[in-house]
Biopython code that builds the backbone (N, CA, C, O; Angstrom):
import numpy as np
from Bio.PDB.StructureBuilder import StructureBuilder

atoms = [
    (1, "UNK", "N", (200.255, -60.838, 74.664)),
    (1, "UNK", "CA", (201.686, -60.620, 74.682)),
    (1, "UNK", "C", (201.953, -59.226, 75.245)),
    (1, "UNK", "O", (201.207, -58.324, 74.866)),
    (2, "UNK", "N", (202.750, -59.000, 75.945)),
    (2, "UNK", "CA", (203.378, -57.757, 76.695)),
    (2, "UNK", "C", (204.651, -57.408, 75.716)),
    (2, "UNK", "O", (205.217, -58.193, 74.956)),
    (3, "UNK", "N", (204.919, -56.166, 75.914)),
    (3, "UNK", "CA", (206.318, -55.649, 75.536)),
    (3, "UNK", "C", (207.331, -55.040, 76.526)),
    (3, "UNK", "O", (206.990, -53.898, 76.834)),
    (4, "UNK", "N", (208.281, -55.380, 77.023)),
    (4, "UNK", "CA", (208.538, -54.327, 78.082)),
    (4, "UNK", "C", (209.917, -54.013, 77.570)),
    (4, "UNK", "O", (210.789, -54.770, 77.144)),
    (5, "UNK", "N", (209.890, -52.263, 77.766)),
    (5, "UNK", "CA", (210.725, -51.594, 77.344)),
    (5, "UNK", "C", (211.899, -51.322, 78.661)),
    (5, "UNK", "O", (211.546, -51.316, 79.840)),
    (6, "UNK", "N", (213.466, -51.083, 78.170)),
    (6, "UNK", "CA", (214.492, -51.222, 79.674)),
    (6, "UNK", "C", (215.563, -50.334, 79.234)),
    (6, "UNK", "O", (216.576, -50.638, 78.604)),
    (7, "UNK", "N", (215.156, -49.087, 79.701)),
    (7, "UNK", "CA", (215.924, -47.742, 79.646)),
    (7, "UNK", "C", (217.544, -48.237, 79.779)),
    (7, "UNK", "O", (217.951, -48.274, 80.940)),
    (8, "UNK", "N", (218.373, -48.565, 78.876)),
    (8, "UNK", "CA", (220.011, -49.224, 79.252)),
    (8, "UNK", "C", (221.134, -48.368, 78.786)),
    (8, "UNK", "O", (220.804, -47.343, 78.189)),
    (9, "UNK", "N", (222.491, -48.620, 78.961)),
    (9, "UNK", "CA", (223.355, -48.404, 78.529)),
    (9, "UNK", "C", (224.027, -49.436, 78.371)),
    (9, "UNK", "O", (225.001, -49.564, 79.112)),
    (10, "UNK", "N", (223.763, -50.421, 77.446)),
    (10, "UNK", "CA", (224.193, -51.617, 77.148)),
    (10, "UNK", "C", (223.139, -52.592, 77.804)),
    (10, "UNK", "O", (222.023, -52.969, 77.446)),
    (11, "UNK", "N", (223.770, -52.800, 78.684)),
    (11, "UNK", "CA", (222.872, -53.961, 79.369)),
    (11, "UNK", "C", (222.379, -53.290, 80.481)),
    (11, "UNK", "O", (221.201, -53.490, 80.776)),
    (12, "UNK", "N", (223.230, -52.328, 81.339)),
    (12, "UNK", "CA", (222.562, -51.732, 82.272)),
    (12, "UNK", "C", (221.713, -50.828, 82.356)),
    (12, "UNK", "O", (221.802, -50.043, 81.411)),
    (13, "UNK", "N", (220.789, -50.548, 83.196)),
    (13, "UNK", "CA", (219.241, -49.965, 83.087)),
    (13, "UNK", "C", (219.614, -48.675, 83.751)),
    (13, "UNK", "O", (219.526, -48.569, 84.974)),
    (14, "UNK", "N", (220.025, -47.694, 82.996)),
    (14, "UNK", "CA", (220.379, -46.213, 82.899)),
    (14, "UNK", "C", (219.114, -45.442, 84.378)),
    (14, "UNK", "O", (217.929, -45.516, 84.703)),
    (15, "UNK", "N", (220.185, -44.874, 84.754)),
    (15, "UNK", "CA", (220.005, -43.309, 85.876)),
    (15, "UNK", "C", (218.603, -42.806, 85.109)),
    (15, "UNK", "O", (217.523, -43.028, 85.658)),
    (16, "UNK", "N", (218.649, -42.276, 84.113)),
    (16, "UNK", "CA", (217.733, -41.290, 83.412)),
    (16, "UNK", "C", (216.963, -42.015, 82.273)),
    (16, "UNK", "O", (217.683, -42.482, 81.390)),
    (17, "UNK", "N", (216.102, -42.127, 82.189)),
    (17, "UNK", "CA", (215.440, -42.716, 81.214)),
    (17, "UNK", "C", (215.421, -41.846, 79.439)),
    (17, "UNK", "O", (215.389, -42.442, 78.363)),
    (18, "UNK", "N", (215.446, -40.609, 79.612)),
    (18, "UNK", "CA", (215.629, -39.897, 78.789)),
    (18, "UNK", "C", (216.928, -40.140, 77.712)),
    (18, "UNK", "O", (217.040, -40.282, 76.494)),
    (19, "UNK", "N", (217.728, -40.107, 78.743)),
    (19, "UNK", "CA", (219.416, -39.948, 77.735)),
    (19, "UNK", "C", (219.888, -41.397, 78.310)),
    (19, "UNK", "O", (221.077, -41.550, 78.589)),
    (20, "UNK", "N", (219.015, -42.394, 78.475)),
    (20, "UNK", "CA", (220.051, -43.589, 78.017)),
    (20, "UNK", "C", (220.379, -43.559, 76.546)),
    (20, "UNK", "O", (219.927, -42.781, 75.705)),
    (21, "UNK", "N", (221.353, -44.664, 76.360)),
    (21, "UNK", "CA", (221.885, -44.906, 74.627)),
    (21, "UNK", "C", (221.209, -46.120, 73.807)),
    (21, "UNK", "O", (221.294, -46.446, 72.623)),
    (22, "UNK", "N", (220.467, -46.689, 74.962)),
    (22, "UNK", "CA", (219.582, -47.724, 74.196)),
    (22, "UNK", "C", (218.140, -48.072, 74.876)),
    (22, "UNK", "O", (217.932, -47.914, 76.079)),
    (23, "UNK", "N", (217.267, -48.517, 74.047)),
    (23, "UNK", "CA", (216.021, -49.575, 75.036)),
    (23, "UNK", "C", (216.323, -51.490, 74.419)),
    (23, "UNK", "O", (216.399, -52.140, 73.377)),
    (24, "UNK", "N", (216.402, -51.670, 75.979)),
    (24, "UNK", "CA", (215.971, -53.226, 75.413)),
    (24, "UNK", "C", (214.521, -53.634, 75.463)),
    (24, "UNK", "O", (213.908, -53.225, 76.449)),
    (25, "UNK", "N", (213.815, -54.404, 74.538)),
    (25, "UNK", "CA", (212.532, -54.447, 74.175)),
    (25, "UNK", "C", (212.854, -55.969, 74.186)),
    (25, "UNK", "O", (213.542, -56.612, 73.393)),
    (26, "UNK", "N", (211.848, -56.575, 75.829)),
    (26, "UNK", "CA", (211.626, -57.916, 75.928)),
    (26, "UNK", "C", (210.029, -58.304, 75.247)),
    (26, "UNK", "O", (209.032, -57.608, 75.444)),
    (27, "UNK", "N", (210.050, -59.307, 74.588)),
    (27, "UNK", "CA", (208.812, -59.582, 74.126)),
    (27, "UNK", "C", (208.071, -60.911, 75.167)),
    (27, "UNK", "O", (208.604, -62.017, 75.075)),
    (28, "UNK", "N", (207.156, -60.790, 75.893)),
    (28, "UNK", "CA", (206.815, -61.630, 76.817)),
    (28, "UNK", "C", (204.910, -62.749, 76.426)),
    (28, "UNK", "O", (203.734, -62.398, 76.324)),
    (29, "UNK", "N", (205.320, -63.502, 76.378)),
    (29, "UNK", "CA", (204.300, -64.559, 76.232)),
    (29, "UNK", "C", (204.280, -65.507, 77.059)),
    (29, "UNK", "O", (205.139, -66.379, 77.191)),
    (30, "UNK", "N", (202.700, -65.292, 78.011)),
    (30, "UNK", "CA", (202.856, -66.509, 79.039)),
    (30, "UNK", "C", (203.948, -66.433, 79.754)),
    (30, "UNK", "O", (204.532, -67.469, 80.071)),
    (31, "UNK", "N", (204.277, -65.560, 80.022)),
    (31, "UNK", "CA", (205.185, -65.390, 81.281)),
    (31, "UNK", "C", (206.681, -65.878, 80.914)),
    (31, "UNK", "O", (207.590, -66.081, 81.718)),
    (32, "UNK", "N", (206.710, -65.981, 79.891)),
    (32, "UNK", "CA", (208.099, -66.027, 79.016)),
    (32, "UNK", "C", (208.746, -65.389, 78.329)),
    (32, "UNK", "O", (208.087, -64.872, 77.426)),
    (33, "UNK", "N", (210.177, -65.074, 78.319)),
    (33, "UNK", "CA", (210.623, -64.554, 77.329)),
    (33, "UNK", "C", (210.626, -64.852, 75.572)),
    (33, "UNK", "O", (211.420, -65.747, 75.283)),
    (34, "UNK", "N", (210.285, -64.580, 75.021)),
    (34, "UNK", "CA", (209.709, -65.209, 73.359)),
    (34, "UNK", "C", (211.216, -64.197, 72.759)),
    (34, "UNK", "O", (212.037, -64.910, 72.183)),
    (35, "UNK", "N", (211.540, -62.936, 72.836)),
    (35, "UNK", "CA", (212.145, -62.398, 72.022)),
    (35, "UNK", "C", (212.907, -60.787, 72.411)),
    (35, "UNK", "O", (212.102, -59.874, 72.598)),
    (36, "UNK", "N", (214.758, -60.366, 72.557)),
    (36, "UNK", "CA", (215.219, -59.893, 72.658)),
    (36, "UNK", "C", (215.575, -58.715, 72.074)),
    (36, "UNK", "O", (216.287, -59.265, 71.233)),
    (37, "UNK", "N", (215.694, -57.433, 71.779)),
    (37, "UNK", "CA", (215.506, -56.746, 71.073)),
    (37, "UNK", "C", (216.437, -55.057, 71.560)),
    (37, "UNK", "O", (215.893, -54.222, 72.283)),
    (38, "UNK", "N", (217.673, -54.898, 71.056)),
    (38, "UNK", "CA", (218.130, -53.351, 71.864)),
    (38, "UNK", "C", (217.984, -52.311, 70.759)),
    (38, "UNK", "O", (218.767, -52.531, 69.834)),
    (39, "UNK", "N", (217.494, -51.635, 70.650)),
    (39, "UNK", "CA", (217.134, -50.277, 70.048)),
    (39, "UNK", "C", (217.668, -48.879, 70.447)),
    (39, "UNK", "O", (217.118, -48.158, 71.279)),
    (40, "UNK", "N", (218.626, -48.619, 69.869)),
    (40, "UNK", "CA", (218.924, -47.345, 70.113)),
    (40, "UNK", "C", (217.806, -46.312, 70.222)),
    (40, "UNK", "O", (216.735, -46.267, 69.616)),
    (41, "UNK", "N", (218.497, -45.199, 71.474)),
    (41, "UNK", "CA", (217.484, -44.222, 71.750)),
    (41, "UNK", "C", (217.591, -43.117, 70.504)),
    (41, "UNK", "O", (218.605, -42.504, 70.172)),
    (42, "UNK", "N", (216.395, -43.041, 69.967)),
    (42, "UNK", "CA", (216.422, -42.255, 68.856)),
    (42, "UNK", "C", (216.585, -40.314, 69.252)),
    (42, "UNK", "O", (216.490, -39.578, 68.270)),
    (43, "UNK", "N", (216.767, -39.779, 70.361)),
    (43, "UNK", "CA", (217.277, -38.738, 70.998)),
    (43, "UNK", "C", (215.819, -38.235, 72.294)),
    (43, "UNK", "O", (214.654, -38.512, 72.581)),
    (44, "UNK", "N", (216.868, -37.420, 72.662)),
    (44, "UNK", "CA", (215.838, -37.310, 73.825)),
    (44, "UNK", "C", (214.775, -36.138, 73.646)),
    (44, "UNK", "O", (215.440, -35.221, 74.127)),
    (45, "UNK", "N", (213.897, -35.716, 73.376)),
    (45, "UNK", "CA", (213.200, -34.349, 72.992)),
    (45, "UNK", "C", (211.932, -34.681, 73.678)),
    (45, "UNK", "O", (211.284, -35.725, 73.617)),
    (46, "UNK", "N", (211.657, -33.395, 74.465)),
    (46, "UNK", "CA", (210.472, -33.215, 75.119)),
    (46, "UNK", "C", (209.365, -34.476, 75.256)),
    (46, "UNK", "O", (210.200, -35.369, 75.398)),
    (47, "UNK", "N", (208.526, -34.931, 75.294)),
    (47, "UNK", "CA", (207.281, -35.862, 75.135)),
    (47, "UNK", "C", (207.545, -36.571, 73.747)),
    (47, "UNK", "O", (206.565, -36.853, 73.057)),
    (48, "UNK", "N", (208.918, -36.898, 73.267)),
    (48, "UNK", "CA", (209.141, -37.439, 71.812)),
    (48, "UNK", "C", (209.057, -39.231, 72.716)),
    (48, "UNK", "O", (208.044, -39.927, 72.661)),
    (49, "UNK", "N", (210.072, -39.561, 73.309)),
    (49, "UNK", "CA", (210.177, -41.006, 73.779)),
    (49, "UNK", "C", (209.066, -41.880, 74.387)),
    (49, "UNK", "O", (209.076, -43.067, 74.059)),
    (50, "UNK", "N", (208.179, -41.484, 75.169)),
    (50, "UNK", "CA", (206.737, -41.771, 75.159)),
    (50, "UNK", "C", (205.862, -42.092, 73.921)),
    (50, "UNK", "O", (205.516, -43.241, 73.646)),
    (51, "UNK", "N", (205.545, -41.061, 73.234)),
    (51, "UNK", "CA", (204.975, -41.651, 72.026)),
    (51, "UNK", "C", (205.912, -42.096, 70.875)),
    (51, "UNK", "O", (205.265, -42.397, 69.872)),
    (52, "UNK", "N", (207.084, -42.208, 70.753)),
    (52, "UNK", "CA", (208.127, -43.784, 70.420)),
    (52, "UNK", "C", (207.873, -45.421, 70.901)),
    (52, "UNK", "O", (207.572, -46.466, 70.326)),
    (53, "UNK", "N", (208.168, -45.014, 72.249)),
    (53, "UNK", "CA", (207.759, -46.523, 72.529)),
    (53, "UNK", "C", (205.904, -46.733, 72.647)),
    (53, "UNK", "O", (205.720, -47.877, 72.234)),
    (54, "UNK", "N", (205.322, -46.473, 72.808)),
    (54, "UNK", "CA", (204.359, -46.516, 72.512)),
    (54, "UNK", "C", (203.858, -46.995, 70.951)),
    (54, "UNK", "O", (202.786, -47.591, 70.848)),
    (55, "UNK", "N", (204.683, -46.707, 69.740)),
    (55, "UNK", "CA", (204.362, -46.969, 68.665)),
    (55, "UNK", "C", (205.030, -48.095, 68.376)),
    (55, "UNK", "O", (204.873, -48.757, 67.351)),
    (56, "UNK", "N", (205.747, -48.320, 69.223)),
    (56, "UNK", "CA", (206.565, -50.086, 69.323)),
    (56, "UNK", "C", (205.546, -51.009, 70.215)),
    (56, "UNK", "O", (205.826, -52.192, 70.413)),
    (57, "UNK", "N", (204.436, -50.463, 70.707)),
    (57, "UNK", "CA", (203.858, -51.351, 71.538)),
    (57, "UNK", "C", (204.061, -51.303, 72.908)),
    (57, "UNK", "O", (203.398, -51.867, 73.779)),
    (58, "UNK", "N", (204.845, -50.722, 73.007)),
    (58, "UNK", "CA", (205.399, -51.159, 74.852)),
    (58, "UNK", "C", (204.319, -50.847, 75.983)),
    (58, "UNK", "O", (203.748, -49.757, 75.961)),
    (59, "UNK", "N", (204.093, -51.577, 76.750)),
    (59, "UNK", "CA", (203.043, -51.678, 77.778)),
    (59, "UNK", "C", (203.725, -51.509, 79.070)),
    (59, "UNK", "O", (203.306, -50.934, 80.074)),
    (60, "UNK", "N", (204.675, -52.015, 78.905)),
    (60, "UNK", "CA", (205.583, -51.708, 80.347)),
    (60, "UNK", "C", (207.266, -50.743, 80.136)),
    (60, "UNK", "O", (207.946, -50.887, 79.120)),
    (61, "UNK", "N", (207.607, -49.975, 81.091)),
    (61, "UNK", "CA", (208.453, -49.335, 80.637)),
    (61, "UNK", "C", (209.469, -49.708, 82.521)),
    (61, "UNK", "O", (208.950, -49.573, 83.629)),
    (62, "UNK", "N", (210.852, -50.140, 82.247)),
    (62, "UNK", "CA", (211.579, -50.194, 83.106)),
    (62, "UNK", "C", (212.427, -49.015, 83.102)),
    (62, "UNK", "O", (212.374, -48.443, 82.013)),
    (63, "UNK", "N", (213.226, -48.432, 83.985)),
    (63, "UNK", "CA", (214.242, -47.227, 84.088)),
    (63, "UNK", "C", (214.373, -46.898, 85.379)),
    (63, "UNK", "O", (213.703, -47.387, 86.289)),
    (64, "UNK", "N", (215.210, -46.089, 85.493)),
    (64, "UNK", "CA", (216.088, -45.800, 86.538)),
    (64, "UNK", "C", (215.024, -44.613, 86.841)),
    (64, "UNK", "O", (213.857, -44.779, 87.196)),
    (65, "UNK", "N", (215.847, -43.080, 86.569)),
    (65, "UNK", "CA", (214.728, -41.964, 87.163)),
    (65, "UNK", "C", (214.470, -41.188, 85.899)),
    (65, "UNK", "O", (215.031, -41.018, 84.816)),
    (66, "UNK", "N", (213.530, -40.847, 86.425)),
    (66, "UNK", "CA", (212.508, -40.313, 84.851)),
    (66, "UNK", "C", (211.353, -39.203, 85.365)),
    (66, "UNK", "O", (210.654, -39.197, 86.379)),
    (67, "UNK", "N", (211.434, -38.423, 84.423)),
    (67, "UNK", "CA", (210.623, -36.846, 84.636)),
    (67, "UNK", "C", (209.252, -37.280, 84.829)),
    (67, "UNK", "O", (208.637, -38.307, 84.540)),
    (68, "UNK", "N", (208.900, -35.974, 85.516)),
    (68, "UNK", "CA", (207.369, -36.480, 85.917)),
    (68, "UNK", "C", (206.299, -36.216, 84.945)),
    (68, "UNK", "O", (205.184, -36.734, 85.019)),
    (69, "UNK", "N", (206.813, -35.082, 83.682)),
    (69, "UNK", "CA", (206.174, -35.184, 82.314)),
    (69, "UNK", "C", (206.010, -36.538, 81.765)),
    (69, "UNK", "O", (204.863, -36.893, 81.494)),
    (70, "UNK", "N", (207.198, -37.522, 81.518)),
    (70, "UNK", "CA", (207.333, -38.593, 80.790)),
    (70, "UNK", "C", (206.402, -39.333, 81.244)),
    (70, "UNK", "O", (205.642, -39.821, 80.408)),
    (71, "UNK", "N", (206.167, -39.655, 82.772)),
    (71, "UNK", "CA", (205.683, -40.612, 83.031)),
    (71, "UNK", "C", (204.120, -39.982, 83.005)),
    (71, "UNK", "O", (203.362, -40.910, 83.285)),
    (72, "UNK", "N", (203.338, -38.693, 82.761)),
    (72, "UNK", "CA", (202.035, -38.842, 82.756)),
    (72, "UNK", "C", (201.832, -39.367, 81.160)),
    (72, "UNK", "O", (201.090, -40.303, 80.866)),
    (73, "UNK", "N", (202.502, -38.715, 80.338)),
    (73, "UNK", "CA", (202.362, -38.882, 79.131)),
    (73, "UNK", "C", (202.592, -40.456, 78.560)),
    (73, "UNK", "O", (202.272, -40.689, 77.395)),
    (74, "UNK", "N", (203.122, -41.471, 79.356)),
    (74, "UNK", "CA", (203.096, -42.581, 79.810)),
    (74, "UNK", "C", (201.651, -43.548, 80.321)),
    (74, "UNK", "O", (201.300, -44.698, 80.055)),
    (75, "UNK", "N", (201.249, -42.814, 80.892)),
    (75, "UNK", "CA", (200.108, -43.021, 81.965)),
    (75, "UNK", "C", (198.918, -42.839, 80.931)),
    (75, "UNK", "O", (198.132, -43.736, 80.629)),
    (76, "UNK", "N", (198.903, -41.660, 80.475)),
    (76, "UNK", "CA", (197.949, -41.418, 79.374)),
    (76, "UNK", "C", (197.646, -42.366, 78.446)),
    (76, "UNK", "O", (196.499, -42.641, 78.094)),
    (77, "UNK", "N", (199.256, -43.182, 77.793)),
    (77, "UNK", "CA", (198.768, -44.132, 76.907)),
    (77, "UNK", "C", (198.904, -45.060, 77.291)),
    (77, "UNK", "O", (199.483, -45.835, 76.530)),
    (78, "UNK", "N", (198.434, -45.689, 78.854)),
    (78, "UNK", "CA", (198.220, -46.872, 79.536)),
    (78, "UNK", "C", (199.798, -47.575, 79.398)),
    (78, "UNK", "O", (200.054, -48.711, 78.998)),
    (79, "UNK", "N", (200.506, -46.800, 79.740)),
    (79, "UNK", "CA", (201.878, -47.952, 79.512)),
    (79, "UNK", "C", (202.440, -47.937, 81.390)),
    (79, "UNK", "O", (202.392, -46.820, 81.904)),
    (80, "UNK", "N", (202.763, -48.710, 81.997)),
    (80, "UNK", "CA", (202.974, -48.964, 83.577)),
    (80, "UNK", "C", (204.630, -47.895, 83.443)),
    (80, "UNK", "O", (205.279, -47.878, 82.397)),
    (81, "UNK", "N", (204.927, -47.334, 84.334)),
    (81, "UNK", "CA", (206.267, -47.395, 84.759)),
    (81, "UNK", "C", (206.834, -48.018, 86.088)),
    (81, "UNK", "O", (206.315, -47.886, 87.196)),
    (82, "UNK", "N", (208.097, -48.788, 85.773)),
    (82, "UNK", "CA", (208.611, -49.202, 87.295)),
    (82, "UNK", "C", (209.975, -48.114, 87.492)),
    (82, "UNK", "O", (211.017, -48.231, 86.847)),
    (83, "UNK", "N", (209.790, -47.346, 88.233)),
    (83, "UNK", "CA", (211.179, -46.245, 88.178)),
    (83, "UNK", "C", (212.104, -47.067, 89.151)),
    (83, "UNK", "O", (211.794, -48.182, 89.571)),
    (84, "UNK", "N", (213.550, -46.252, 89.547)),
    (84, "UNK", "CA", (214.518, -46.476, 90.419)),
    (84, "UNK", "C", (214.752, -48.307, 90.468)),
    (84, "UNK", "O", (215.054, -48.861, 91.525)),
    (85, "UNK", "N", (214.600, -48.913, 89.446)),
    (85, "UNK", "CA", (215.406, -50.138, 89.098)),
    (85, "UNK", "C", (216.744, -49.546, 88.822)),
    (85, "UNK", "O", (216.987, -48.344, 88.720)),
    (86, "UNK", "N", (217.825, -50.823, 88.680)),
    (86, "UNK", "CA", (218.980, -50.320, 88.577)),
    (86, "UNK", "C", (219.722, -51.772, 88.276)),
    (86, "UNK", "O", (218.979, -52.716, 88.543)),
    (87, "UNK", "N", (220.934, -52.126, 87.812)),
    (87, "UNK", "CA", (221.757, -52.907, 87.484)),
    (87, "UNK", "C", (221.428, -54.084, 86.104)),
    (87, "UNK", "O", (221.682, -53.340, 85.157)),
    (88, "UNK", "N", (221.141, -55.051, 85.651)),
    (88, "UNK", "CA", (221.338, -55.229, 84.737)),
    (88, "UNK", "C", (219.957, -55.883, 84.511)),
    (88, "UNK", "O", (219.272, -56.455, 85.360)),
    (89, "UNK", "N", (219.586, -55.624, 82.768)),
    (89, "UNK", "CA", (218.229, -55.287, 82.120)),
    (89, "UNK", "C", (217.813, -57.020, 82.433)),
    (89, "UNK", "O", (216.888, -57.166, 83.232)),
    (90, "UNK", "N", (218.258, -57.937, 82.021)),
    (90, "UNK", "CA", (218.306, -59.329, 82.245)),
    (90, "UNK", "C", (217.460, -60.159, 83.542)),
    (90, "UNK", "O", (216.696, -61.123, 83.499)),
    (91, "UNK", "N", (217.990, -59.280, 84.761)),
    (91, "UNK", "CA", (217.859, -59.446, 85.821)),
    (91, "UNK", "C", (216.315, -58.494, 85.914)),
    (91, "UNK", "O", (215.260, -59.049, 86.218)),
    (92, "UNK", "N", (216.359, -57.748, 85.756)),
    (92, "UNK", "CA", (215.407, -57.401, 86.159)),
    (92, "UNK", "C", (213.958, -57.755, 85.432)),
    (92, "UNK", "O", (212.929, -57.838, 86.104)),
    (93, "UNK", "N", (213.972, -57.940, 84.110)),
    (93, "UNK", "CA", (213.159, -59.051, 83.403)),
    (93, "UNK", "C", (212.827, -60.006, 84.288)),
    (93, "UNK", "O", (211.644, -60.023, 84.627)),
    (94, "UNK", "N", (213.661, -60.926, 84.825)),
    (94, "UNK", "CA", (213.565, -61.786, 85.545)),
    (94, "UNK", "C", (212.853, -61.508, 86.925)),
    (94, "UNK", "O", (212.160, -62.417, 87.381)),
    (95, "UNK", "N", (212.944, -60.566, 87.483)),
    (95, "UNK", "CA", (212.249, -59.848, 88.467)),
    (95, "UNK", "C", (210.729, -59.513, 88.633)),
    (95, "UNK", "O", (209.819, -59.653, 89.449)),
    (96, "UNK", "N", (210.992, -58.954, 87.301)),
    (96, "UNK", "CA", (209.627, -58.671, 86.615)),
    (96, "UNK", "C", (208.173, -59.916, 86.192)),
    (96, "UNK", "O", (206.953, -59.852, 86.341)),
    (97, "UNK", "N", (208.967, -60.800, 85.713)),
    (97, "UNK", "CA", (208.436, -62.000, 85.675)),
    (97, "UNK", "C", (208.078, -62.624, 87.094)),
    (97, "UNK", "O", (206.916, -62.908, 87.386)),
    (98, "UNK", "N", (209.231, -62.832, 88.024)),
    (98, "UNK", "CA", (208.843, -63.583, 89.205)),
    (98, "UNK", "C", (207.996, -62.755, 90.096)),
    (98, "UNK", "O", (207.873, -63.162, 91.251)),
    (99, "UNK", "N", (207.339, -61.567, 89.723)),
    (99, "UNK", "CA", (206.592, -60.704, 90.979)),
    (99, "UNK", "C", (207.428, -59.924, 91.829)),
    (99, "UNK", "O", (206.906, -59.060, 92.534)),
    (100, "UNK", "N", (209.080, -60.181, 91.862)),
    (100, "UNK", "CA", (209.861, -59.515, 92.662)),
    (100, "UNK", "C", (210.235, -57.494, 92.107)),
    (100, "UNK", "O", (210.358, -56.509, 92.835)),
    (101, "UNK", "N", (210.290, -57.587, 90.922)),
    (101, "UNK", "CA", (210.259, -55.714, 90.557)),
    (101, "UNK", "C", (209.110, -54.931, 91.145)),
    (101, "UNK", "O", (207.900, -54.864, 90.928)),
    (102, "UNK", "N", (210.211, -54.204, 92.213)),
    (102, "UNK", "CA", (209.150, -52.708, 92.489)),
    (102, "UNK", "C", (209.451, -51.682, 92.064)),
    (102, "UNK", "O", (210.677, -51.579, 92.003)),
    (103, "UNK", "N", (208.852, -50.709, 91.673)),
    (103, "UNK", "CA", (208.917, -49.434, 91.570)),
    (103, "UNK", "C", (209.187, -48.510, 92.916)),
    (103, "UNK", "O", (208.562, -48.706, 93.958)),
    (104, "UNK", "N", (210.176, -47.497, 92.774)),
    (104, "UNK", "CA", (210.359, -46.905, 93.773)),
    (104, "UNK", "C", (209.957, -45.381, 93.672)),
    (104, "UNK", "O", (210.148, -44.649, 94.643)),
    (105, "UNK", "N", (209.219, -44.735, 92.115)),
    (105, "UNK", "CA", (208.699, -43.801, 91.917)),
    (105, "UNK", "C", (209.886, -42.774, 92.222)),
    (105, "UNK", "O", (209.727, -41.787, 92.940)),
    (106, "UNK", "N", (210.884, -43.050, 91.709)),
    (106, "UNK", "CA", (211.985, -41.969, 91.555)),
    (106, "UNK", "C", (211.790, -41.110, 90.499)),
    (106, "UNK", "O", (211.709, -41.472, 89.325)),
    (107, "UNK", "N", (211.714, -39.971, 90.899)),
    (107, "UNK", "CA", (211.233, -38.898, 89.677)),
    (107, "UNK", "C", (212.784, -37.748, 89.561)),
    (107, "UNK", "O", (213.314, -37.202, 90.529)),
    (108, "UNK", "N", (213.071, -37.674, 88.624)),
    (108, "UNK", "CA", (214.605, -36.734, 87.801)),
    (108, "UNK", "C", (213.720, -35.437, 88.028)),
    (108, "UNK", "O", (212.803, -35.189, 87.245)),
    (109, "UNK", "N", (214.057, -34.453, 89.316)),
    (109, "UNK", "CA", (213.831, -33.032, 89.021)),
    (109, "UNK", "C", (215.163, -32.278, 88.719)),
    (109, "UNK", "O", (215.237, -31.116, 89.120)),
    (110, "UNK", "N", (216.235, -32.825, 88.044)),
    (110, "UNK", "CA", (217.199, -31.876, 87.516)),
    (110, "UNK", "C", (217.734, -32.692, 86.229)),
    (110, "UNK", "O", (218.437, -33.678, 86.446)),
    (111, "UNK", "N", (217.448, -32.344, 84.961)),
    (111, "UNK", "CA", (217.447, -32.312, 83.749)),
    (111, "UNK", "C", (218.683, -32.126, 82.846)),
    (111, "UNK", "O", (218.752, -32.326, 81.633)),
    (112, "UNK", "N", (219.901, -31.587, 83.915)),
    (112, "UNK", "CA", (220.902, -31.603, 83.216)),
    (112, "UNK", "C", (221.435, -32.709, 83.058)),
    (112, "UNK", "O", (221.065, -33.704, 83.681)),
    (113, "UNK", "N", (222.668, -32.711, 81.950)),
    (113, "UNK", "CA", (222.983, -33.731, 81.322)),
    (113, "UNK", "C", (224.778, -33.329, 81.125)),
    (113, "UNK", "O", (225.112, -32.255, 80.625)),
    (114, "UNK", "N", (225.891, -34.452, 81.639)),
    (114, "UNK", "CA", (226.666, -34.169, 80.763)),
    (114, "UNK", "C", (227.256, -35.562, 80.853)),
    (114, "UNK", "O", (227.074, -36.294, 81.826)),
    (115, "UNK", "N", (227.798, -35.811, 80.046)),
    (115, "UNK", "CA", (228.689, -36.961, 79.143)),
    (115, "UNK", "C", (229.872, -37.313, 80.026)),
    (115, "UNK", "O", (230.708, -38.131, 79.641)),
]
sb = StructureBuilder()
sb.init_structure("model")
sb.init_model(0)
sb.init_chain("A")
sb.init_seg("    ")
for serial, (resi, resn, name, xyz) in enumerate(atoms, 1):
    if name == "N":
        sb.init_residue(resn, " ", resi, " ")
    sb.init_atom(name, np.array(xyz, "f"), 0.0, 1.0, " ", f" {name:<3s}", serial, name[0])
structure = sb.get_structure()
């Protein structure tokens, strides 16, 4: 079974992986969806969200753009990233499944944040 985690703001798969407001957590068996799951982002702090989802299991991580810290510390605990996805978490599951999700290795070198 896979877990794949989907950096959102609701349904859509957030700019920044850091300060989205939620993860959706697809549970995948046999190439199926088995089970739906949105989890608020518990805040954004240094190398904190990496070893979060990681303690949920997640093997795959979807998002928009994301620091190049996150993703070694990612890498370290064998979890894939697909960066620069974009529009809705659903769809791209579906993407993901059919072989069609690429990664475009979009990396966030500016960290600010405002609301």
């Amino acid at each position: 079974m896979e877990i794949i985690a989907i950096a959102c703001e609701g349904e859509l798969i957030s700019r920044h992986f850091g300060h989205c407001r939620n993860f959706n957590l697809y549970s995948i068996d046999n190439g199926k969806i088995i089970n739906k799951v949105k989890i608020d982002n518990p805040g954004h702090k240094p190398g904190y969200l990496p070893v979060f989802l990681n303690d949920l299991q997640v093997n795959i991580l979807i998002t928009g753009g994301i620091g190049s810290g996150a993703i070694s510390i990612f890498n370290d605990k064998d979890i894939k990233v697909y960066s620069g996805a974009g529009g809705n978490s659903d769809k791209a599951i579906e993407n993901y499944l059919n072989g069609t999700l690429e990664s475009t290795g979009s990396i966030c070198h500016d960290h600010s944040y405002h609301n």
